[in-house]
C-alpha positions in Angstrom: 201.0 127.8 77.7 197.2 128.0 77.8 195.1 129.1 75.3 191.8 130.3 75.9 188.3 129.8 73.9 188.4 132.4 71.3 192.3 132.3 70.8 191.3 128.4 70.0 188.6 129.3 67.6 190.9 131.8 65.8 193.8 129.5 65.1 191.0 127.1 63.7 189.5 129.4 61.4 193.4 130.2 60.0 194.0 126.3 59.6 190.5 124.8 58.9 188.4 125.7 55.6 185.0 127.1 56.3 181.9 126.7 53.8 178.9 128.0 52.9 175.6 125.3 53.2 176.0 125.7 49.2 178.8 124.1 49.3 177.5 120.8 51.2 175.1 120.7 48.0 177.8 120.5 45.5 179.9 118.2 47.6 182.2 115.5 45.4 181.1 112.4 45.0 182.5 110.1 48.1 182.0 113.2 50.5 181.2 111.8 54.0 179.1 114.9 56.0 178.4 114.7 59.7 176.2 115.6 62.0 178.2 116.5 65.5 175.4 117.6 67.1 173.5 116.0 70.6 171.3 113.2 70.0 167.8 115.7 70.9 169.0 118.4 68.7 169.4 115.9 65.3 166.2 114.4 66.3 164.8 118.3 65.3 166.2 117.5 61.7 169.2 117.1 59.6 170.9 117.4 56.3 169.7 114.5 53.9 172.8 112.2 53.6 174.2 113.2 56.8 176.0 110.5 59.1 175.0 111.2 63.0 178.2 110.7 64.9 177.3 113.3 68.3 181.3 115.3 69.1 182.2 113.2 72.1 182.3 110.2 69.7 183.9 111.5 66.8 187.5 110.6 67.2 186.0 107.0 68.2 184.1 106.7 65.5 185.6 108.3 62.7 187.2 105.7 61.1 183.8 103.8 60.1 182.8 106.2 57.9 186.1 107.7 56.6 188.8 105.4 56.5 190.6 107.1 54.4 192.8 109.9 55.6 192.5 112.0 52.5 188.3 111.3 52.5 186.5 114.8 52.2 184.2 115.5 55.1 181.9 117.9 55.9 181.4 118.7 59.4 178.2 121.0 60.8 176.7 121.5 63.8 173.5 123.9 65.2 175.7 127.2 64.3 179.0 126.3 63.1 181.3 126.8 66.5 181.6 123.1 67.4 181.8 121.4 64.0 185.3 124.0 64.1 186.4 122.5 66.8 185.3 118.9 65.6 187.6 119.5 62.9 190.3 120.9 64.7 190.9 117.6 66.5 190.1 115.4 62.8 192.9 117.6 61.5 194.9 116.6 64.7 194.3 113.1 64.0 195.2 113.2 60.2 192.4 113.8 58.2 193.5 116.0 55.8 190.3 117.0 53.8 187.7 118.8 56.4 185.7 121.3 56.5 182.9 123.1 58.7 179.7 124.4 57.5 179.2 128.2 58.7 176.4 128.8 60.4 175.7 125.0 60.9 172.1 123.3 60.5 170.5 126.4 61.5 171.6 128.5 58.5 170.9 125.3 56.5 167.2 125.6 57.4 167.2 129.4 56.5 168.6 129.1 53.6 165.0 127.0 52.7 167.2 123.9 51.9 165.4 120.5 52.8 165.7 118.4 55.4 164.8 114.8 56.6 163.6 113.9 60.5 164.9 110.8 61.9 163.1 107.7 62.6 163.8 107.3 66.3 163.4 104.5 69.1 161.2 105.5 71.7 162.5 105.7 75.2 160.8 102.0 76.3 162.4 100.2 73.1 166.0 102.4 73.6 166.1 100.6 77.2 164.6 97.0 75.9 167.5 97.1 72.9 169.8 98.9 74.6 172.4 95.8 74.1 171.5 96.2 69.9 172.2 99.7 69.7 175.7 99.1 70.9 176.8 97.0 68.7 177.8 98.5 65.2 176.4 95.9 63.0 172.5 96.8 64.5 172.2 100.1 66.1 169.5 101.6 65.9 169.4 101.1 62.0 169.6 97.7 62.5 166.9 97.7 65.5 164.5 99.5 63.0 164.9 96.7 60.1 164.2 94.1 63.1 161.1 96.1 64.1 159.8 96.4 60.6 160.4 92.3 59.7 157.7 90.0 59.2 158.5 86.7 60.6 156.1 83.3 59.8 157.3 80.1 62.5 155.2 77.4 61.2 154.6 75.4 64.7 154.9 76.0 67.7 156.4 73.0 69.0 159.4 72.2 69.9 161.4 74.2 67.4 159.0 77.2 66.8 158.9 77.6 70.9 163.0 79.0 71.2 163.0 80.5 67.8 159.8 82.6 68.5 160.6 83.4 72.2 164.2 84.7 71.0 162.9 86.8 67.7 160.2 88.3 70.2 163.0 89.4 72.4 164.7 90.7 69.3 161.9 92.8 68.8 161.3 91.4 65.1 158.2 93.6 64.8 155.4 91.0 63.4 155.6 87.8 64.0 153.1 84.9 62.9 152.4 81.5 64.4 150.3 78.7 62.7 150.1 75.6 64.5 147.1 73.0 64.6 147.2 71.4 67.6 146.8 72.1 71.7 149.2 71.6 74.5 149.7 68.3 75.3 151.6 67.2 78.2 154.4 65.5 76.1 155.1 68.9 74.3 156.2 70.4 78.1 159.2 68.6 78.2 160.8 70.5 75.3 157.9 73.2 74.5 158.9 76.2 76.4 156.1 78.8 75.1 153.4 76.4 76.8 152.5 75.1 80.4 151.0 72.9 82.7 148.4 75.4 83.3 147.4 75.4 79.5 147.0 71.7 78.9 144.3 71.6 75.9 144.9 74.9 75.1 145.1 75.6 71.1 148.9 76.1 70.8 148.5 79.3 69.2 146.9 80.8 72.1 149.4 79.6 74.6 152.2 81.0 72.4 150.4 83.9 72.0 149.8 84.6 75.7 153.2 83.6 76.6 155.0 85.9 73.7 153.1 89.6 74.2 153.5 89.2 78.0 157.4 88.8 77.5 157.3 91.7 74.5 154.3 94.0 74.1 155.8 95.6 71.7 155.7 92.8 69.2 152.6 92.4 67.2 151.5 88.5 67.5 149.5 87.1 64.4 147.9 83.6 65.2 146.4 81.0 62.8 145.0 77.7 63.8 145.4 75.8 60.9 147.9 73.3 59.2 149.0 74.4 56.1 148.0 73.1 53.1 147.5 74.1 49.4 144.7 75.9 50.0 145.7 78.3 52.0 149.4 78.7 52.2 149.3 81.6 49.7 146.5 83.7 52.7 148.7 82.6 55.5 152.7 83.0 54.8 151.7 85.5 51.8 152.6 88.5 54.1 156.0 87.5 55.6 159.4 88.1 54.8 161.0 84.8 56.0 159.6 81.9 56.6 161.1 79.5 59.9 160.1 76.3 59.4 159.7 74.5 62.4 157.5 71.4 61.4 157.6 67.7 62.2 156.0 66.1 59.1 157.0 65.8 55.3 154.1 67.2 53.5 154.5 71.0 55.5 158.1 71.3 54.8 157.7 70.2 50.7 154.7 72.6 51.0 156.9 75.4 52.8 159.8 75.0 50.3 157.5 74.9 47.7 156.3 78.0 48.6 159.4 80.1 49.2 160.3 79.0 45.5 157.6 80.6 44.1 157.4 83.6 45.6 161.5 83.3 46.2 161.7 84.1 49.8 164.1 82.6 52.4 163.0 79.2 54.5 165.2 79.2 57.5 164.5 75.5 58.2 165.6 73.0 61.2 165.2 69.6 62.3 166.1 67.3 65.3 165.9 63.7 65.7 166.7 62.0 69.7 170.6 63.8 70.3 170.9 64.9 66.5 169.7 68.5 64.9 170.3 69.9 61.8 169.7 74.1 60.3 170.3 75.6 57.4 168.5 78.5 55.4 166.8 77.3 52.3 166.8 80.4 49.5 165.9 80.5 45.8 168.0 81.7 43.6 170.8 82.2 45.9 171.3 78.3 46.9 169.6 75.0 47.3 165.5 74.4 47.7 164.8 71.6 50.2 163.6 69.5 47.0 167.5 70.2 45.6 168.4 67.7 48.8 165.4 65.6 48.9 163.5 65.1 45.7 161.0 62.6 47.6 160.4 62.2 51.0 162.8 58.7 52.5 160.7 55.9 53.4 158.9 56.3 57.1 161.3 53.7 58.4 164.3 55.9 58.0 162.3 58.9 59.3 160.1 58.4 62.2 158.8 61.2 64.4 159.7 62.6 67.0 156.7 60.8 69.2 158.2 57.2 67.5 161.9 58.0 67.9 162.2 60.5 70.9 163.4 64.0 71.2 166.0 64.8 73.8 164.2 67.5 75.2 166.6 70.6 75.4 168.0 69.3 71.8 165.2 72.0 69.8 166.2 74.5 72.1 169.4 74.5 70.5 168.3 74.2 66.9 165.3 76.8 66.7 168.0 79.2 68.5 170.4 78.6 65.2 167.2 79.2 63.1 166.5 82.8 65.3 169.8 83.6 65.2 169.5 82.8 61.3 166.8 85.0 60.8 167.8 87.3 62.8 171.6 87.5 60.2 168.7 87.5 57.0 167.1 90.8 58.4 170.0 92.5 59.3 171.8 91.2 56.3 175.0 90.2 58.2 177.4 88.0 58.4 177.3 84.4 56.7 173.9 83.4 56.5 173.8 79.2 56.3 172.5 79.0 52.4 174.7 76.1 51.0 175.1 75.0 54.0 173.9 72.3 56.5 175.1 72.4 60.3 174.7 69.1 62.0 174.5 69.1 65.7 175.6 65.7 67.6 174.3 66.5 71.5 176.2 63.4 72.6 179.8 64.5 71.0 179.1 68.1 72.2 180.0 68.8 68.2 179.1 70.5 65.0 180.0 69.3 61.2 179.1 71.3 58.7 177.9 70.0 55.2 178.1 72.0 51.8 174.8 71.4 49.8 174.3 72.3 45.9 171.8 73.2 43.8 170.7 70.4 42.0 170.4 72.1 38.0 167.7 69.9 36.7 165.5 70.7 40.1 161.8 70.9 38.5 160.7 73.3 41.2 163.9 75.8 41.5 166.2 75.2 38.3 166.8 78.3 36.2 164.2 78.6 33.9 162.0 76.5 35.2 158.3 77.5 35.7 156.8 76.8 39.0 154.5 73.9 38.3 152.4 74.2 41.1 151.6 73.1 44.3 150.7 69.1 44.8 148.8 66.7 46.8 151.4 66.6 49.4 149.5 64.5 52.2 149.9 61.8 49.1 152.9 62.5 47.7 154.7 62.2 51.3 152.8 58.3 51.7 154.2 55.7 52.4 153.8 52.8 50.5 152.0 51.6 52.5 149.5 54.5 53.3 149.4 54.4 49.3 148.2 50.9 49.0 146.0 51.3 51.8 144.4 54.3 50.2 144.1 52.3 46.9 142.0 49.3 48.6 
């Protein structure tokens, strides 16, 4: 038997409760209310607290924000006719604890009750991220915390190159670049933000160039410098994370040093011929660089990457761990690597993964402990032999 339009709407308003806007105001405590209307028309304006979940998606996506069958929700719409039907077919599916708002959004708004205006995505960034806002754990909430994010990659070398180009294609909204140096025809054999065309340029320029024609959108800050005491506080002061990408001792002790005292996360990486290693370096919530290495190991045991080699694609896979690291720390999802070291062996095609502690008597991260300042770290990161040569 069919049932027309109206005959629908009656049975509805016999089985379903219908309430005033009031009502929404003095909803319980745990009381999920969504918004069923089209994505232009919540755009206009919508109830503060209010999920967005548009009709056609409801029965998909019902069950992420009310799990529970006996959950209250509150369903409204421009003028009340399809949040009734919305909860017609909730009913249907169990729910047993719904309600539509009479009169819908538009009675809301007469009624002189307030109402919030969603950030949205502009057209251009809906089609760049259109592969985020799919996914439930970004979305467009998601895509907004990656467009908001400060990001510092300190070089842009081998590491910073992959770990920059991928967090510019994530649309992390600022992101900084301090390097020293110019492109050098060794770096092109692993350093994928520069090229032949750019030999002796600064490599802050190159990465620059390289990074806003890929994504306009993201705002490049550049600094030509190599960090030192004097100005570490200036340059990764404004940043949320900090991705180390360095190849010498005194940056990363100044780095870590750093993200102690101000307690901010140091998504860190290294690689030595077929061997890399990532982890995320945090205050307070796990081990400080210094918690693993208290001083730096003699030169012998740690040559560079221009003494030892570098198999070239080998950073591309560790500054992507450290993007796809930083990328988990703004979202806040999944398990970031704090505690934990992942070592890459190229050769075995393998990954071990090491648990690291916090050492309690640390003298720059240990509970209690007052931050005692940054050092001399050019000397503090000598050899012996650089020491003796210094004293002569």
């Amino acid at each position: 038997m069919v049932v027309s339009y109206q005959d629908r709407l009656q049975q509805l308003k016999r089985r379903i409760p219908e309430v005033e806007p009031s009502e929404v105001k003095r909803r319980p405590q745990g009381a999920v209310v969504i918004d069923v209307r089209e994505k232009d028309e919540y755009e206009q304006g919508y109830i503060p607290g209010a999920v967005h979940i548009p009709r056609g998606f409801l029965e998909i996506k019902i069950d992420t924000v009310a799990p529970a069958a006996e959950t209250p929700i509150y369903l409204y719409c421009a003028g009340g006719t399809r949040s009734l039907l919305a909860a017609g077919n909730l009913a249907e599916l169990g729910y047993t604890n719904v309600r539509s708002v009479i009169g819908g959004f538009r009675k809301w708004k007469e009624e002189g009750n307030p109402f919030e205006r969603p950030r949205v995505l502009t057209a251009d960034e809906e089609k760049r991220y259109s592969r985020h806002l799919t996914i439930p754990e970004v979305g467009p909430q998601g895509q907004f915390k990656l467009l908001d994010a400060k990001v510092l990659c300190v070089g842009a070398g081998g590491l910073g190159s992959p770990a920059a180009y991928y967090l510019a294609a994530a649309g992390v909204g600022t992101l900084g670049i301090v390097d020293d140096d110019v492109v050098d025809e060794s770096n092109l054999q692993r350093q994928i933000l520069h090229n032949t065309r750019r030999l002796g340029t600064p490599k802050i320029d190159s990465a620059r160039e390289t990074l806003s024609a890929f994504n306009p959108g993201v705002k490049i800050e550049t600094y030509k410098a190599r960090l030192t005491s004097e100005n570490v506080e200036e340059i990764c002061g404004p940043y949320d994370i900090i991705l180390d990408g360095s190849d010498n001792f005194p940056t990363r002790y100044l780095v870590n040093d750093f993200c102690v005292k101000h307690e901010k996360p140091n998504v860190h990486g290294s690689v030595f011929r077929f061997e890399g290693q990532v982890t995320v370096f945090w205050p307070g919530r796990g081990p400080c660089y210094r918690c693993i290495f208290p001083e730096p190991p003699p030169a012998e045991l740690a040559p560079s990457c221009a003494e030892a080699g570098v198999l070239g694609v080998l950073p591309g896979v560790i500054g992507l761990l450290e993007a796809i690291e930083t990328v988990k720390l703004i979202l806040d999802k999944g398990d970031t690597l704090v505690g934990r070291l992942l070592c890459y062996d190229a050769l075995k095609a393998s990954f071990v993964e090491l648990s690291l502690r916090r050492d309690p008597d640390c003298p720059y991260c240990a509970d209690g402990v007052e931050f005692p300042g940054y050092v001399d770290y050019a000397r503090f990161c000598a050899s012996p032999r650089e020491h003796a040569a210094a004293a002569r």
